[in-house]
Backbone atoms as SQL, in Angstrom:
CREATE TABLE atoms (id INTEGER PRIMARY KEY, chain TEXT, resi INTEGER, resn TEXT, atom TEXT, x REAL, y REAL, z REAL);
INSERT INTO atoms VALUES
  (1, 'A', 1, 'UNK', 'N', 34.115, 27.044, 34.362),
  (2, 'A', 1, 'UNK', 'CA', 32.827, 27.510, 34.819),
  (3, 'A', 1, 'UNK', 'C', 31.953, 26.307, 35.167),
  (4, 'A', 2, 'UNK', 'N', 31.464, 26.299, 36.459),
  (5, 'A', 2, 'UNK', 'CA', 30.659, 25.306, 36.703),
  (6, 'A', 2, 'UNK', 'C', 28.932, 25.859, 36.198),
  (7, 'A', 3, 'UNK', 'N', 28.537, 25.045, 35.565),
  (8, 'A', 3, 'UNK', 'CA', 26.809, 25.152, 35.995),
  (9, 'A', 3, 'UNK', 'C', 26.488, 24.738, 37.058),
  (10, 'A', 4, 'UNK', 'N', 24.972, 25.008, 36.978),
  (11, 'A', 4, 'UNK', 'CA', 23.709, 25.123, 37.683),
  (12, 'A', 4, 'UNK', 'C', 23.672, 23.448, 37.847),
  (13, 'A', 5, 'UNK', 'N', 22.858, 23.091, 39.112),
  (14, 'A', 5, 'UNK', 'CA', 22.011, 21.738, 39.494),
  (15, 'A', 5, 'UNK', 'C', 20.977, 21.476, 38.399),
  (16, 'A', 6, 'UNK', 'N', 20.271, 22.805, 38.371),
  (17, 'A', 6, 'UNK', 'CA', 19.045, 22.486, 37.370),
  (18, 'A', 6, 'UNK', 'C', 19.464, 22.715, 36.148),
  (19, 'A', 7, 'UNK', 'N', 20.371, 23.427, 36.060),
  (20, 'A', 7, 'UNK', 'CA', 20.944, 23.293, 34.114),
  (21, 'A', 7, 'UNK', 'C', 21.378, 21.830, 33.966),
  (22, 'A', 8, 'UNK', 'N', 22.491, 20.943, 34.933),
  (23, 'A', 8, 'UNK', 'CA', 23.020, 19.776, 34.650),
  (24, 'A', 8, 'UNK', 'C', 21.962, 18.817, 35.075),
  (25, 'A', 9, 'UNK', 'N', 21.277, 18.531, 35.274),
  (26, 'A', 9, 'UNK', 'CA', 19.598, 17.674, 35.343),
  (27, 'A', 9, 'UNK', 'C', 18.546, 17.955, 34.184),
  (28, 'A', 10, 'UNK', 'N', 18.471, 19.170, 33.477),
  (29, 'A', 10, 'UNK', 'CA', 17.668, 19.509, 32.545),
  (30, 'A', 10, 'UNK', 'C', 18.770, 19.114, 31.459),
  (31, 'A', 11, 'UNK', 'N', 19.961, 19.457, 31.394),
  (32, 'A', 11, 'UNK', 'CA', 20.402, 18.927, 30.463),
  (33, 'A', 11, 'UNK', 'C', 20.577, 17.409, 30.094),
  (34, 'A', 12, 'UNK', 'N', 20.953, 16.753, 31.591),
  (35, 'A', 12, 'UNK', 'CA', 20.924, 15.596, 31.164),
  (36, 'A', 12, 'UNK', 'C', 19.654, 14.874, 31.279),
  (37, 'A', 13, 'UNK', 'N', 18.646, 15.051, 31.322),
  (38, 'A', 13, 'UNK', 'CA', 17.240, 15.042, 30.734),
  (39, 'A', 13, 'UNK', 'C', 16.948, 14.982, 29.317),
  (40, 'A', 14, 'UNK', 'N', 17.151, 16.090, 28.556),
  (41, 'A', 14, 'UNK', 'CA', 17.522, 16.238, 27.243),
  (42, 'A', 14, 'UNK', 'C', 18.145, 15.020, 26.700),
  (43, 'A', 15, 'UNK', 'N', 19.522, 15.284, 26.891),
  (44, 'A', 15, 'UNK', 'CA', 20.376, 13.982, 26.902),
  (45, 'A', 15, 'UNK', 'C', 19.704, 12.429, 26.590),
  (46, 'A', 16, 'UNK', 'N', 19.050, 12.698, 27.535),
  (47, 'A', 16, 'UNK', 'CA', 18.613, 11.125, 27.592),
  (48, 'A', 16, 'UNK', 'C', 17.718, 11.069, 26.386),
  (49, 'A', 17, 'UNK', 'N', 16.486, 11.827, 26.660),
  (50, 'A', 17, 'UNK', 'CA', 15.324, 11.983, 25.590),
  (51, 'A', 17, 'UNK', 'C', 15.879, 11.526, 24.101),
  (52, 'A', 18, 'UNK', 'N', 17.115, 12.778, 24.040),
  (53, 'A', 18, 'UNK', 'CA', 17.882, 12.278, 22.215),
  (54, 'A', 18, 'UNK', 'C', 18.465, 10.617, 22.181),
  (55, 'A', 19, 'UNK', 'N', 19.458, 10.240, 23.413),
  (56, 'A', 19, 'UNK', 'CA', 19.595, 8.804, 22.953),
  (57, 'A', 19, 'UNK', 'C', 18.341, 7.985, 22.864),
  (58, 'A', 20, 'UNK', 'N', 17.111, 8.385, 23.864),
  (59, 'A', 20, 'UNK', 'CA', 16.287, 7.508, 23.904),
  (60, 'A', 20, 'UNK', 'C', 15.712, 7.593, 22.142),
  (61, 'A', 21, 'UNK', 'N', 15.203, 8.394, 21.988),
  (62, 'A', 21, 'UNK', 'CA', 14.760, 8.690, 20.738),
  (63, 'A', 21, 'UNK', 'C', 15.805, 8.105, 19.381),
  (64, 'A', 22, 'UNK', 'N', 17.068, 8.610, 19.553),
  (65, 'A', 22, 'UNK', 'CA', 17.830, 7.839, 18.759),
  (66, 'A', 22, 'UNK', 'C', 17.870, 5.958, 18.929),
  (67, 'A', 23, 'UNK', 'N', 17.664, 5.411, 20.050),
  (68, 'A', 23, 'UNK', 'CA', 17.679, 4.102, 19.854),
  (69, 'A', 23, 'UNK', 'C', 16.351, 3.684, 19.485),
  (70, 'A', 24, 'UNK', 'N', 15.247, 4.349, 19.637),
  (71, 'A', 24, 'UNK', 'CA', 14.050, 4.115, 18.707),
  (72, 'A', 24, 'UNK', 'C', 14.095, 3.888, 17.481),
  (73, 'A', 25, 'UNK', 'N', 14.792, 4.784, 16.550),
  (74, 'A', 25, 'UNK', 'CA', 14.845, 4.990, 15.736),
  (75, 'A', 25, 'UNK', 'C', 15.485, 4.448, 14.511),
  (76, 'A', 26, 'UNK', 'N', 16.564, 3.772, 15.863),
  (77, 'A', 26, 'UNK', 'CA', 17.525, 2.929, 15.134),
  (78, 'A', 26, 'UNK', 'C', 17.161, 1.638, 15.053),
  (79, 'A', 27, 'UNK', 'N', 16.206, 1.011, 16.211),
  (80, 'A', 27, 'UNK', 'CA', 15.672, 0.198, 16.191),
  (81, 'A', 27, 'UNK', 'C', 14.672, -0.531, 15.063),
  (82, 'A', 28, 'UNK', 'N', 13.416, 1.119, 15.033),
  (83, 'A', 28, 'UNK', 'CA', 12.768, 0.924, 13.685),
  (84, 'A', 28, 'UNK', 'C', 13.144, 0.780, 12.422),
  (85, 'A', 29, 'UNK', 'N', 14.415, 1.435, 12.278),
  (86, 'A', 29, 'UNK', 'CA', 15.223, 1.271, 10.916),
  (87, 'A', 29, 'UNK', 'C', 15.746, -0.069, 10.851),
  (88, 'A', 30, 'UNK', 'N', 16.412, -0.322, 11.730),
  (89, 'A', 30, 'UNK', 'CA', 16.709, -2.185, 11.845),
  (90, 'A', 30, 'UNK', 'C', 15.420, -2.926, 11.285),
  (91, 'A', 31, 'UNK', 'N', 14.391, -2.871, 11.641),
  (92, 'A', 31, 'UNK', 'CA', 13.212, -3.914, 11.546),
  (93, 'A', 31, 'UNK', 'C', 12.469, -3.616, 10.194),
  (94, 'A', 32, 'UNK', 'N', 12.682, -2.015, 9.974),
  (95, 'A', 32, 'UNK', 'CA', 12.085, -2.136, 8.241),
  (96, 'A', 32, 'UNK', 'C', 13.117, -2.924, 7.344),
  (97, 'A', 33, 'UNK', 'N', 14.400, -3.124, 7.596),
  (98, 'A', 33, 'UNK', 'CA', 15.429, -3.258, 6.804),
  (99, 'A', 33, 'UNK', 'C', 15.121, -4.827, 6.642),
  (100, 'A', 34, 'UNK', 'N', 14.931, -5.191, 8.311),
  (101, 'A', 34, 'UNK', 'CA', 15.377, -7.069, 7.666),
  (102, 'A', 34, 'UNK', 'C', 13.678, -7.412, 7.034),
  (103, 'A', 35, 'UNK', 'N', 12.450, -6.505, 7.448),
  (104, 'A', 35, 'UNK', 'CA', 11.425, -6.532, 6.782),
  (105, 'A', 35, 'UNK', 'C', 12.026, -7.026, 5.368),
  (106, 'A', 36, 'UNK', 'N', 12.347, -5.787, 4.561),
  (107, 'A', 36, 'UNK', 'CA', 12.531, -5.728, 3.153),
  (108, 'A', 36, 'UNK', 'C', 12.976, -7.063, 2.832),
  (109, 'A', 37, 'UNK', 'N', 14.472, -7.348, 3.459),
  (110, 'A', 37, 'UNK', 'CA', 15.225, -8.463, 3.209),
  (111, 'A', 37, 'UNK', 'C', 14.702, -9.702, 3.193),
  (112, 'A', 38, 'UNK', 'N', 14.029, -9.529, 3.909),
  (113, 'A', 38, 'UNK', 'CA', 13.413, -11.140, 4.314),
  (114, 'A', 38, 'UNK', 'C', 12.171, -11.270, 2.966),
  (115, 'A', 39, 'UNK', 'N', 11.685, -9.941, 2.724),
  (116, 'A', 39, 'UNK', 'CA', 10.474, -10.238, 1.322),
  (117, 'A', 39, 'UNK', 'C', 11.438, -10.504, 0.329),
  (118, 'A', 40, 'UNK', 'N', 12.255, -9.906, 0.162),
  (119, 'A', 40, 'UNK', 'CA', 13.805, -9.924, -1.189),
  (120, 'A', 40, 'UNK', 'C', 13.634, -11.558, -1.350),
  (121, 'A', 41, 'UNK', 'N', 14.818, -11.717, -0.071),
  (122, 'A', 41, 'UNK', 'CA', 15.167, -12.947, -0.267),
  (123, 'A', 41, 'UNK', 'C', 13.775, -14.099, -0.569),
  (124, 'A', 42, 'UNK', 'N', 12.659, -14.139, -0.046),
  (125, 'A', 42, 'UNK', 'CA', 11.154, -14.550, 0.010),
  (126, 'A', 42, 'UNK', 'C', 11.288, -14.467, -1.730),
  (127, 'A', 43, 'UNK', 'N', 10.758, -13.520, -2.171),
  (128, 'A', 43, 'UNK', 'CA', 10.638, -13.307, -3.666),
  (129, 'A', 43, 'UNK', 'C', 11.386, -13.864, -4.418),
  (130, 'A', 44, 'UNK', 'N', 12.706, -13.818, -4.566),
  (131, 'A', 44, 'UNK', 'CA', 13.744, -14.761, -5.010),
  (132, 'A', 44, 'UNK', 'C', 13.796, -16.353, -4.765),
  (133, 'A', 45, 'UNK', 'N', 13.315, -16.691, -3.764),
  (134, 'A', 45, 'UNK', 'CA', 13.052, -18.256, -3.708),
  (135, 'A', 45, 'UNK', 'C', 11.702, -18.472, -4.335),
  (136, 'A', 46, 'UNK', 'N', 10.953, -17.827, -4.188),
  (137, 'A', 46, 'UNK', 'CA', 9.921, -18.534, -4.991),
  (138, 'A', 46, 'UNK', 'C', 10.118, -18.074, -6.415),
  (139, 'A', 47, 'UNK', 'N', 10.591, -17.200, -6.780),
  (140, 'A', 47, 'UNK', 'CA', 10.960, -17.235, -8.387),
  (141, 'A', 47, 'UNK', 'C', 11.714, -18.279, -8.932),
  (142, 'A', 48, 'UNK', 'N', 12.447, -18.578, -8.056),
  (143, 'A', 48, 'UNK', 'CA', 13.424, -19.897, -7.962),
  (144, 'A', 48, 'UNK', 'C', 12.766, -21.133, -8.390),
  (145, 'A', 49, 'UNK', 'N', 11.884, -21.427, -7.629),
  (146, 'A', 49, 'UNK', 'CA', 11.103, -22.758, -7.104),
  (147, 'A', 49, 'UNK', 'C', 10.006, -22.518, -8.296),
  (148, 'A', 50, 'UNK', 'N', 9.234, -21.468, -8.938),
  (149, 'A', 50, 'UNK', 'CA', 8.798, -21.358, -10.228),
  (150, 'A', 50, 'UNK', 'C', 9.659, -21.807, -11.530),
  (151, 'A', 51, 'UNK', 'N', 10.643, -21.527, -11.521),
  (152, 'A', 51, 'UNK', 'CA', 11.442, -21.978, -12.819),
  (153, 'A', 51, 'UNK', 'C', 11.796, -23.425, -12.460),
  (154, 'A', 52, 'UNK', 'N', 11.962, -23.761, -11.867),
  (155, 'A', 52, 'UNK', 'CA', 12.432, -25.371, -11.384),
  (156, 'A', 52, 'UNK', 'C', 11.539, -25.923, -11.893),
  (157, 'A', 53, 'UNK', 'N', 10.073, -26.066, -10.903),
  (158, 'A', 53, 'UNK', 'CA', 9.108, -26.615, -11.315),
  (159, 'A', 53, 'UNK', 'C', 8.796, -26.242, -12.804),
  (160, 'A', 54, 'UNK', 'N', 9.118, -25.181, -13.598),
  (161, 'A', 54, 'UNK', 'CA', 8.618, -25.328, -14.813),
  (162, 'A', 54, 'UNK', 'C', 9.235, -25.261, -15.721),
  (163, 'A', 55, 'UNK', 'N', 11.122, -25.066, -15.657),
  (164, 'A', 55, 'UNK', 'CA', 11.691, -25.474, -16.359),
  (165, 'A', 55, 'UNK', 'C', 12.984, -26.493, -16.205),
  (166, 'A', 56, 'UNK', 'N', 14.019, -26.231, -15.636),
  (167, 'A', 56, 'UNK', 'CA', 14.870, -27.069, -14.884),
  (168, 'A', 56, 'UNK', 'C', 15.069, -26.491, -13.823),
  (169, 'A', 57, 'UNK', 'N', 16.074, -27.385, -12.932),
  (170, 'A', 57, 'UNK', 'CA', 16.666, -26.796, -11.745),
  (171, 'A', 57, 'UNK', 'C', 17.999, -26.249, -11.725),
  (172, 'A', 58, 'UNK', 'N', 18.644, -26.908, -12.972),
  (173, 'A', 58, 'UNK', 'CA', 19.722, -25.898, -13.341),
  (174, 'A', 58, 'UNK', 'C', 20.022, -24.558, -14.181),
  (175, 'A', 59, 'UNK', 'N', 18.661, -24.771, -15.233),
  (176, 'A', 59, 'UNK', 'CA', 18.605, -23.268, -15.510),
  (177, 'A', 59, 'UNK', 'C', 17.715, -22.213, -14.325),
  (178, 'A', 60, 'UNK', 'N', 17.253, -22.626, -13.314),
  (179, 'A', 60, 'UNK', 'CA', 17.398, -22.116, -12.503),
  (180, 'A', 60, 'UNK', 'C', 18.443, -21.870, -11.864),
  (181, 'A', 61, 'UNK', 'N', 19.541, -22.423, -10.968),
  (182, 'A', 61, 'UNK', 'CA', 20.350, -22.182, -10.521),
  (183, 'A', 61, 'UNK', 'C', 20.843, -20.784, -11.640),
  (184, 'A', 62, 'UNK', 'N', 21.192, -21.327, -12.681),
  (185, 'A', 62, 'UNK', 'CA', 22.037, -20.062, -13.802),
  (186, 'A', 62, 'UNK', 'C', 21.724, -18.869, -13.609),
  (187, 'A', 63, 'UNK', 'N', 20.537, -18.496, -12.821),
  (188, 'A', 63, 'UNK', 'CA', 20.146, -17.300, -13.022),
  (189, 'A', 63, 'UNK', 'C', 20.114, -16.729, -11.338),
  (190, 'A', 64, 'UNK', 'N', 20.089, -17.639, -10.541),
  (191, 'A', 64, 'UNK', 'CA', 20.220, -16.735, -8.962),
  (192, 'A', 64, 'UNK', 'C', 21.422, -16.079, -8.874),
  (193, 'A', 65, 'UNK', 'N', 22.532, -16.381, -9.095),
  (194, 'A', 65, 'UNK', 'CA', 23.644, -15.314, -8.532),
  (195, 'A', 65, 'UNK', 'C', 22.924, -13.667, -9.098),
  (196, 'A', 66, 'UNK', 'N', 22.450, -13.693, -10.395),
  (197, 'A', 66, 'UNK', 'CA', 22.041, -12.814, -10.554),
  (198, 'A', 66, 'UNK', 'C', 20.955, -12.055, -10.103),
  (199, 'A', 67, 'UNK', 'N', 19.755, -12.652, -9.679),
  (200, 'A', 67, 'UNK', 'CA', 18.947, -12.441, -8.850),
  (201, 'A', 67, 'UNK', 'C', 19.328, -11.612, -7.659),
  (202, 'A', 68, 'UNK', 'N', 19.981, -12.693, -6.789),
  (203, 'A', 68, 'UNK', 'CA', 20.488, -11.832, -5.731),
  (204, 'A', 68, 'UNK', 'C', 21.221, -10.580, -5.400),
  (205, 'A', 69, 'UNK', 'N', 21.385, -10.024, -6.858),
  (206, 'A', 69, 'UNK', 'CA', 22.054, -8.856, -6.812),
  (207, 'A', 69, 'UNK', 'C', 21.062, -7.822, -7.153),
  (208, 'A', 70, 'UNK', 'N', 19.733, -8.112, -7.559),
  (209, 'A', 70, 'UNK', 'CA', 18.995, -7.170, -7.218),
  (210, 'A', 70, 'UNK', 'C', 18.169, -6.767, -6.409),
  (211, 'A', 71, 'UNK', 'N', 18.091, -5.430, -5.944),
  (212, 'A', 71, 'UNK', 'CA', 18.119, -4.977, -4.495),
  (213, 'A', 71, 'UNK', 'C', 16.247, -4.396, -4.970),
  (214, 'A', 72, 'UNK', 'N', 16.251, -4.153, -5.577),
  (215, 'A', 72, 'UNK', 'CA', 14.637, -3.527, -6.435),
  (216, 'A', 72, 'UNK', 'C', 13.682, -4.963, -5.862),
  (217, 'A', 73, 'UNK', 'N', 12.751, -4.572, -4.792),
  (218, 'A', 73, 'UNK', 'CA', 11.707, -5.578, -4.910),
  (219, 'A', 73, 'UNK', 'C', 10.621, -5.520, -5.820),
  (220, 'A', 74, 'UNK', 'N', 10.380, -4.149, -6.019),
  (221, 'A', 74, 'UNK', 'CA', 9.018, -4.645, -6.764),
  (222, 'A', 74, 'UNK', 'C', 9.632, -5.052, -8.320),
  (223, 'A', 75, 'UNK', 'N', 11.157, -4.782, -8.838),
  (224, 'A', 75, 'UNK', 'CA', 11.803, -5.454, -9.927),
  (225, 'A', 75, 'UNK', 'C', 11.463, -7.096, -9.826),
  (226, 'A', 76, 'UNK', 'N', 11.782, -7.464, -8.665),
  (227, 'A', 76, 'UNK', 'CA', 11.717, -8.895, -8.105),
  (228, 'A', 76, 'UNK', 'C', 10.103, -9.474, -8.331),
  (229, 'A', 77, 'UNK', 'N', 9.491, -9.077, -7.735),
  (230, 'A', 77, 'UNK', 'CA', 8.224, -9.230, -7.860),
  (231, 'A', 77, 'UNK', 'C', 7.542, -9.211, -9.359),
  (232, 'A', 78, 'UNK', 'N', 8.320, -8.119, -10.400),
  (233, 'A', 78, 'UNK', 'CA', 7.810, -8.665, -11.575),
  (234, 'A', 78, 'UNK', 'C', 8.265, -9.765, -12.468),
  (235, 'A', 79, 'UNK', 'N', 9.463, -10.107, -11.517),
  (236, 'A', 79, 'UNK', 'CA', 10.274, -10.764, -12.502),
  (237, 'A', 79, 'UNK', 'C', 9.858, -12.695, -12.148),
  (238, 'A', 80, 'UNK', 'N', 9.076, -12.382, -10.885),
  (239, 'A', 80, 'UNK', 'CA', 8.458, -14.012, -10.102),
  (240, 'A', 80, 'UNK', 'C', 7.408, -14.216, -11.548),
  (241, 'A', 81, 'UNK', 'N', 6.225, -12.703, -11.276),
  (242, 'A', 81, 'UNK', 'CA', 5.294, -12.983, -12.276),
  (243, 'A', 81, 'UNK', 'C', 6.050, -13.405, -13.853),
  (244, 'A', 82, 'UNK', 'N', 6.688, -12.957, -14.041),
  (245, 'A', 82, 'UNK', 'CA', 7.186, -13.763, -15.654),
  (246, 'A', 82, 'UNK', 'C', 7.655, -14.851, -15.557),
  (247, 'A', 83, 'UNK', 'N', 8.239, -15.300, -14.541),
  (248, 'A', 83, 'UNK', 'CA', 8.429, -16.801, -14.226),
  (249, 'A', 83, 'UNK', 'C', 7.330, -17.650, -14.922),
  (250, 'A', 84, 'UNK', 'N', 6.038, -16.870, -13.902),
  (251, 'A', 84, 'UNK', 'CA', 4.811, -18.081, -14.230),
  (252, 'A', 84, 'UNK', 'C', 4.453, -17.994, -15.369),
  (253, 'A', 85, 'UNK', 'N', 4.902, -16.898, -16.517),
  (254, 'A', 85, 'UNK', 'CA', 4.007, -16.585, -17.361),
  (255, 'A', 85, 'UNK', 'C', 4.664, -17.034, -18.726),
  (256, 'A', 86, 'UNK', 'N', 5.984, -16.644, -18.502),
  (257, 'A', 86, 'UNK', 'CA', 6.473, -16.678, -19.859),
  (258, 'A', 86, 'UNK', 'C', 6.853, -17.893, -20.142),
  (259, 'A', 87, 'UNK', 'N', 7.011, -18.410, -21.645),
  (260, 'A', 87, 'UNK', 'CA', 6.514, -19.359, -22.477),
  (261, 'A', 87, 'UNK', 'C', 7.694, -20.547, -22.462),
  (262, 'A', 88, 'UNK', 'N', 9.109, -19.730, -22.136),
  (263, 'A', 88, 'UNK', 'CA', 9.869, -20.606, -22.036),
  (264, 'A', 88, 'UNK', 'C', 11.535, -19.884, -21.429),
  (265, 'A', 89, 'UNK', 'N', 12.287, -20.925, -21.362),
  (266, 'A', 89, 'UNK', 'CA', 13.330, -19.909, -20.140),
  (267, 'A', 89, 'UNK', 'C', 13.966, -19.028, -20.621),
  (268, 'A', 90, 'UNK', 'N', 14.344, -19.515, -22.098),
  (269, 'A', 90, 'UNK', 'CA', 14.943, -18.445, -23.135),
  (270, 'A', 90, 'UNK', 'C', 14.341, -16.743, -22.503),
  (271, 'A', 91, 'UNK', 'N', 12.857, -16.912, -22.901),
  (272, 'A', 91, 'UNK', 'CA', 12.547, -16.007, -22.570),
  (273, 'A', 91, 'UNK', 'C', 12.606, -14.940, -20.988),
  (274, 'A', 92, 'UNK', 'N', 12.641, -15.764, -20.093),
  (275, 'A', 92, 'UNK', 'CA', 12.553, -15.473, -19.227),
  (276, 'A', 92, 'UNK', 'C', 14.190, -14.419, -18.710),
  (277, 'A', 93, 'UNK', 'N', 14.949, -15.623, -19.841),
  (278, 'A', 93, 'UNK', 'CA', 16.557, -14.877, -19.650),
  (279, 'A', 93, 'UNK', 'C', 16.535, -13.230, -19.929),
  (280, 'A', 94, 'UNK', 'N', 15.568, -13.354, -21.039),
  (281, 'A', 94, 'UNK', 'CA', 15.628, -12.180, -21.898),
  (282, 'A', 94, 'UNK', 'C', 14.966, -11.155, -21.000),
  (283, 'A', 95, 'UNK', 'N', 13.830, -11.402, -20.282),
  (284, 'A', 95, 'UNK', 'CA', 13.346, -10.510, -19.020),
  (285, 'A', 95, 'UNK', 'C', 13.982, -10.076, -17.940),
  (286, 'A', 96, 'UNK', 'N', 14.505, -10.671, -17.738),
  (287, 'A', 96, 'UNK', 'CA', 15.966, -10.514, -17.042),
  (288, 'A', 96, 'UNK', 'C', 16.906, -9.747, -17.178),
  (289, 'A', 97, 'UNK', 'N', 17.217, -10.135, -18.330),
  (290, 'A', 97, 'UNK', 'CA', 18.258, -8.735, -19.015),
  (291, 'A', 97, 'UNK', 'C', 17.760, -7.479, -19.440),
  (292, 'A', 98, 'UNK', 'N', 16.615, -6.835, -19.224),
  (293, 'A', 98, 'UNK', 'CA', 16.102, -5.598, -19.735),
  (294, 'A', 98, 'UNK', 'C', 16.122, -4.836, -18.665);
């Protein structure tokens, strides 16, 4: 069965509208994503660069592989603030692990 001129023009009208709309969409999802990533990774270096400066640079190092496995920013974000706060790295380990 053949269609219509104006069914196969309205349809592929349609057509278009959904990919167009789908590459929007996909687009915006791309750009919130490396958003996030880029604060992640952001948050994690300066939590980094907090323990260095205030305790070593190798008990820093000890603790990024682990870092980087958490995907939770605002986890991240509390865990920069205990950087600055807490009293010593021991502790900081221990914030870490909860």
């Amino acid at each position: 069965m053949q269609e219509s001129p104006f069914y196969q023009v309205h349809f592929g009208k349609v057509m278009q509208r959904g990919v167009e709309q789908g590459i929007e969409q996909g687009i915006e999802q791309g750009i919130e994503q490396g958003i996030e990533r880029g604060a992640r990774e952001n948050t994690i270096e300066n939590i980094l660069t907090v323990l260095t400066a205030r305790f070593s640079q190798d008990d820093a190092h000890t603790v990024q592989p682990t870092l980087e496995t958490i995907t939770d920013l605002h986890r991240l974000k509390q865990l920069h603030l205990s950087a600055v706060l807490v009293p010593n790295f021991q502790t900081f380990l221990q914030t870490l692990e909860a």
